[in-house]
Legacy VTK file of the C-alpha trace (Angstrom):
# vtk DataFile Version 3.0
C-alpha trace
ASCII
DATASET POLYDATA
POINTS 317 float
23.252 23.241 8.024
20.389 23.934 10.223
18.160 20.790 10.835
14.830 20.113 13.225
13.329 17.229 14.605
9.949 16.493 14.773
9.071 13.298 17.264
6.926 15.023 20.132
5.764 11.619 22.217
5.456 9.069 23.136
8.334 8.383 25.852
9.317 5.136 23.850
9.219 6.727 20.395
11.179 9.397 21.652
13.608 6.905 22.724
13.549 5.534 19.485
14.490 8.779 17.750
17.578 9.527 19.804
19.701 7.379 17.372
18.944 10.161 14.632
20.709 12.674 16.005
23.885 10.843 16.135
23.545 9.893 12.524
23.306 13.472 11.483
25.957 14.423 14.038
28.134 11.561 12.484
27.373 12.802 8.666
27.266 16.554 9.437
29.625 17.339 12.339
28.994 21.351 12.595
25.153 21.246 11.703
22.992 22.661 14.374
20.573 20.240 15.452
17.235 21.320 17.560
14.167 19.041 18.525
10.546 19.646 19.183
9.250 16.939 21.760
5.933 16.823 24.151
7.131 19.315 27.371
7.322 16.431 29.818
9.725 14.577 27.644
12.323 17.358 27.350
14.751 15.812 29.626
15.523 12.278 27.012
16.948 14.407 24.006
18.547 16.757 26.483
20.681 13.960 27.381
22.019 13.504 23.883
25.616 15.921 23.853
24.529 16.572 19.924
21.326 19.008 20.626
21.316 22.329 20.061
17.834 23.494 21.358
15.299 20.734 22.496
11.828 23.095 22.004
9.303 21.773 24.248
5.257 21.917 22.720
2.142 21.242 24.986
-0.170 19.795 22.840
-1.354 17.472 25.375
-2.142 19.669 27.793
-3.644 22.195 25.480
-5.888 19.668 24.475
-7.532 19.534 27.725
-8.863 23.351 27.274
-8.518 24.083 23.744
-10.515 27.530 24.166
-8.412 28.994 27.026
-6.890 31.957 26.282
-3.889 30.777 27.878
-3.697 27.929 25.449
-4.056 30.736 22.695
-1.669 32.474 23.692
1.164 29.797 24.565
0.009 28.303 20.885
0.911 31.751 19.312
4.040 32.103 21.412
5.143 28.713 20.457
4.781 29.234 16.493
6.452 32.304 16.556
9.555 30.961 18.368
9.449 28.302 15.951
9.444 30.892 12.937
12.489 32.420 13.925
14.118 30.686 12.959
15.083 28.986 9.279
15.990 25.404 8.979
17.843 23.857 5.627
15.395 20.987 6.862
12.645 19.857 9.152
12.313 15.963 9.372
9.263 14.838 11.233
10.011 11.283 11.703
6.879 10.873 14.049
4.022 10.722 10.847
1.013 11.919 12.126
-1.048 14.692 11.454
-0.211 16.757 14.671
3.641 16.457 14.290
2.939 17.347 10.471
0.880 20.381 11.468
3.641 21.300 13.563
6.573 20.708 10.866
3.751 23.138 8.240
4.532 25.698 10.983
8.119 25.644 10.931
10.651 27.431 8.165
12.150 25.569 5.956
12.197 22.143 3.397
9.650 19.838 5.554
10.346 16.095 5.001
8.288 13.549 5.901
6.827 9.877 5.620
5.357 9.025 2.522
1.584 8.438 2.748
1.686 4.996 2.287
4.849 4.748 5.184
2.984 7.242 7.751
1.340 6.069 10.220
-1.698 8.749 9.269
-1.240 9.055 5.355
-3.213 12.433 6.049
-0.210 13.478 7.322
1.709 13.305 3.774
-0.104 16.081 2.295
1.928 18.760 4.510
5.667 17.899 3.643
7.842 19.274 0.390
9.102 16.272 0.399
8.292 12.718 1.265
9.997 9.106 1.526
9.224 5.516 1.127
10.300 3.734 4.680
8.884 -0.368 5.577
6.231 -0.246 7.845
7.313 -3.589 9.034
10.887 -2.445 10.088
11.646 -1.515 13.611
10.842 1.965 14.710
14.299 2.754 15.422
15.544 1.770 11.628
12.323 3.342 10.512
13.134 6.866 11.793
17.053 6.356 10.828
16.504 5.706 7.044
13.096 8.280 6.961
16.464 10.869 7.933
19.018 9.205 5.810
16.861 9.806 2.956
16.122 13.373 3.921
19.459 14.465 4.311
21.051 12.789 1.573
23.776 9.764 3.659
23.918 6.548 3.213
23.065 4.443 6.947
25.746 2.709 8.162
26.388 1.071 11.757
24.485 -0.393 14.441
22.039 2.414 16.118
24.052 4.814 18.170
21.737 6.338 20.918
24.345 8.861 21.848
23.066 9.156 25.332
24.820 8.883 28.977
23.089 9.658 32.451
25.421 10.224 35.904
24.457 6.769 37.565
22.934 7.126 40.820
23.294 3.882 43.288
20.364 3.435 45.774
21.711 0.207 47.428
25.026 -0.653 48.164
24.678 -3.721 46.598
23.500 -4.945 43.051
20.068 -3.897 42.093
17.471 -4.910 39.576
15.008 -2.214 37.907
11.242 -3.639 37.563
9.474 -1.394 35.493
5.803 -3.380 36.181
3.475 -0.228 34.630
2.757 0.320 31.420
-0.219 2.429 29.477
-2.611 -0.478 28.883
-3.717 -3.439 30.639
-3.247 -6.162 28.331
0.609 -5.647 28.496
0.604 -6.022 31.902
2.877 -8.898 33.194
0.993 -11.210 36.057
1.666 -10.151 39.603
2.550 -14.019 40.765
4.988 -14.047 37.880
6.984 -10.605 39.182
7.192 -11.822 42.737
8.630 -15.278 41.742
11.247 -13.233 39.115
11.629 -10.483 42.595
12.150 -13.718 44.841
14.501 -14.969 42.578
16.658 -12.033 42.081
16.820 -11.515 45.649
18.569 -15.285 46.104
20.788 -14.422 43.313
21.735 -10.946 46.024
20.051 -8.573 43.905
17.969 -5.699 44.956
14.482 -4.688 43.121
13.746 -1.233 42.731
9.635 -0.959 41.076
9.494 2.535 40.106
5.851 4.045 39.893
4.024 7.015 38.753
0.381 7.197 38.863
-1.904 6.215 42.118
-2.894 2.879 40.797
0.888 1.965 39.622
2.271 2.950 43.291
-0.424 0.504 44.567
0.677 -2.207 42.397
4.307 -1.446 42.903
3.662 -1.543 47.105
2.009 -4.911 46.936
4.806 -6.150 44.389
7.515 -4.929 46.855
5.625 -6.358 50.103
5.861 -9.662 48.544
9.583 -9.513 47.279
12.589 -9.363 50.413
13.805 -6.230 50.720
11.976 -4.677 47.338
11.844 -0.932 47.653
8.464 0.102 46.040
10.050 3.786 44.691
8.098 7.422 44.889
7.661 9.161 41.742
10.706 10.558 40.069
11.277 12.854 36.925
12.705 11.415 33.651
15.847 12.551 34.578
16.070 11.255 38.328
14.899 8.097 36.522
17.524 7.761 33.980
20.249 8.460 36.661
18.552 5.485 38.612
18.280 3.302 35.757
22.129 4.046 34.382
22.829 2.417 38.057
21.402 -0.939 37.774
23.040 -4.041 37.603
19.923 -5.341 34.978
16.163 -4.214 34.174
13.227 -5.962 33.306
10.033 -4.456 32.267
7.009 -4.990 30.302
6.234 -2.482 27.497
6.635 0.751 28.454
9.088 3.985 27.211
11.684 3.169 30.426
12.278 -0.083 29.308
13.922 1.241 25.867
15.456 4.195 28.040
17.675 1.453 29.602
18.877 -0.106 26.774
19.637 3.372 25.217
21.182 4.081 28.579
23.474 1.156 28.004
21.922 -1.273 30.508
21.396 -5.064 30.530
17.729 -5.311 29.605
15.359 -8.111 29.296
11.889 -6.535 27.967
8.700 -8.652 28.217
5.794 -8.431 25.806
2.402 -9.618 26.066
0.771 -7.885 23.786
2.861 -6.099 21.057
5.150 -7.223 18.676
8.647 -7.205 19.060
9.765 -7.495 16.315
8.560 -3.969 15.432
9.160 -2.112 18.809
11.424 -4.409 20.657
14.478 -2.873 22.816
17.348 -2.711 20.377
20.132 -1.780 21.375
24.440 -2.534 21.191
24.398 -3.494 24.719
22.897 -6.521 26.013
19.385 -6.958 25.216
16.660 -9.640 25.112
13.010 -9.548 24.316
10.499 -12.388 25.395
7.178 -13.063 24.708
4.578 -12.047 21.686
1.260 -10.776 21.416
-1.020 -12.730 23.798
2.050 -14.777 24.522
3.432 -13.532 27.717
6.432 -14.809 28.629
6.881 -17.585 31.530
9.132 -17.466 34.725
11.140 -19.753 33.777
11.851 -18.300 30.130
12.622 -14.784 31.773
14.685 -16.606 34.440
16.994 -18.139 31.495
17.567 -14.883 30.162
18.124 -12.992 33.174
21.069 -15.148 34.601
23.645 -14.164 31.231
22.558 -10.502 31.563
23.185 -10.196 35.391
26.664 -11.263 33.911
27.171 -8.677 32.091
29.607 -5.708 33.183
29.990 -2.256 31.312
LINES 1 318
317 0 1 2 3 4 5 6 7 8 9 10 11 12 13 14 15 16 17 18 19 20 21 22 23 24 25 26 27 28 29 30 31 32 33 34 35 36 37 38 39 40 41 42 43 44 45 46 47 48 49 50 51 52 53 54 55 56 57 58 59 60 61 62 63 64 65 66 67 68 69 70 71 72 73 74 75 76 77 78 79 80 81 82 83 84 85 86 87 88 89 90 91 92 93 94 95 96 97 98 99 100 101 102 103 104 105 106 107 108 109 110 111 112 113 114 115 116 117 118 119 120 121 122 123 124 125 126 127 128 129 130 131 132 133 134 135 136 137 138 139 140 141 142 143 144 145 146 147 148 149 150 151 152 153 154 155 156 157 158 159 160 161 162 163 164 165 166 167 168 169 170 171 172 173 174 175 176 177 178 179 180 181 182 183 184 185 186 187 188 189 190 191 192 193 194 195 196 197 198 199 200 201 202 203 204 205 206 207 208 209 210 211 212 213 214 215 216 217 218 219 220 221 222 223 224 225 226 227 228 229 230 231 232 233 234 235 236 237 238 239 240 241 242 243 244 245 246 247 248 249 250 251 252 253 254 255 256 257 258 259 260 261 262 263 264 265 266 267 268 269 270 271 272 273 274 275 276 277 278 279 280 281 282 283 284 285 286 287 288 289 290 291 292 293 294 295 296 297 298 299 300 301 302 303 304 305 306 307 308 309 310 311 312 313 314 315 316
């Protein structure tokens, strides 16, 4: 059996799909297995041992000049390397018109969300076949039964994210993993509230690594790390670098951001904080220690993330 995935971004929902492939793996050991993701997301499924190809697209960045012929031309490159090859099924598990455009492209029985289950019921109308899946499940269950019911198993088990990075110490003592940036403001975590959790850690002889990507995140990751002994505010990494740093951490804590559910994939202690998203829908989730505070417009206090912190910095692999 040949079998694509469809789940192009975002980091987090990416994350969330990983469990998929081990399903499939579990229920059809010699199927090959390929997956179509965003190009600067390429490294996450390439961790998972179950792959065949991971096919990188670009549709963010040819969205910034949509009449280049460049973009032509990688566009047209891209479906024909996708049309040579014939699948016994494509499941796009992402539900939204782009990922369905790209499934339309591919060869073979396209599978899909149900209109009333995708998250753009537009996106319905270009599968041979579509499925009834809770919208008010967790993502991760969401895309597990969506491919359960496409490929004909029953689920079974606790998600599996199949996934291991080499762990890459920076300090030669404990460290903590503060991942303080996330895409939008309102599930930002106060400033005062990271440097009392950084102050904390410290006493407790843990480290605090704040990872950062953009300009304005390095900023806020400096001024976070000036204010926390011995914080190291780090320079941009890749996804990869990233997950090597992350599989070396004694806990992390972050708001809601795609890293955050990298670590408990990765199989670290994680303590996620929401202040505005539910977790009950997009939580971490995970076999491994995991614990998510806070609601929408609810952030979580010191005190509360303090509490939950102490068990998890417990914890040993």
């Amino acid at each position: 059996m040949r079998i694509l995935l469809i789940k192009t971004s975002s980091l987090g929902d990416v994350v969330h799909n990983l469990p998929v492939v081990t399903d499939l793996r579990r229920n059809y050991p010699e199927a090959r297995i390929d997956w179509i993701v965003e190009e600067a997301f390429v490294d996450i499924p390439r961790l998972h041992p179950g792959l065949g190809r991971v096919i990188p697209v670009a549709l963010r960045r040819w969205r910034q000049s949509p009449f280049s012929s460049v973009t032509w031309h990688e566009i047209r490159a891209f479906r024909a390397a996708l049309r040579a090859e014939i699948y016994d099924l494509v499941i796009d598990t992402q539900g939204l018109l782009k990922s369905a455009l790209i499934a339309r492209m591919a060869r073979g029985k396209r599978c899909g969300y149900a209109a009333g289950s995708a998250r753009e019921p537009l996106a319905a109308h270009f599968y041979d076949a579509t499925f009834s899946v809770p919208k008010n499940l967790h993502a991760v269950l969401r895309n597990r039964q969506l491919a359960a019911l496409a490929a004909g198993y029953t689920l079974d088990g606790a998600p599996d994210y199949g996934i291991a990075a080499s762990s890459a110490p920076t300090f030669n003592k404990p460290n903590a993993i503060l991942l303080t940036a996330t895409s939008r403001d309102d599930k930002l975590w106060p400033e005062e509230r990271w440097i009392a959790l950084g102050r904390a850690l410290h006493e407790q002889g843990i480290a605090c690594l704040l990872p950062a990507g953009s300009a304005s995140e390095r900023k806020r990751a400096e001024q976070l790390a000036l204010a926390i002994p011995d914080a190291i505010a780090v320079a941009p990494l890749g996804l990869k670098d990233l997950a090597e740093m992350i599989a070396a951490a004694r806990i992390v804590v972050g708001v809601d951001t795609g890293l955050v559910h990298l670590a408990a994939a990765l199989g670290r202690p994680t303590l996620a904080l929401f202040c505005a998203s539910d977790p009950a829908l997009t939580g971490v989730l995970a076999s491994t220690p995991t614990v998510n505070l806070g609601a929408r417009g609810q952030p979580p206090s010191v005190d509360a993330v303090l509490a939950a912190a102490i068990p998890l910095l417990r914890w040993h692999a």
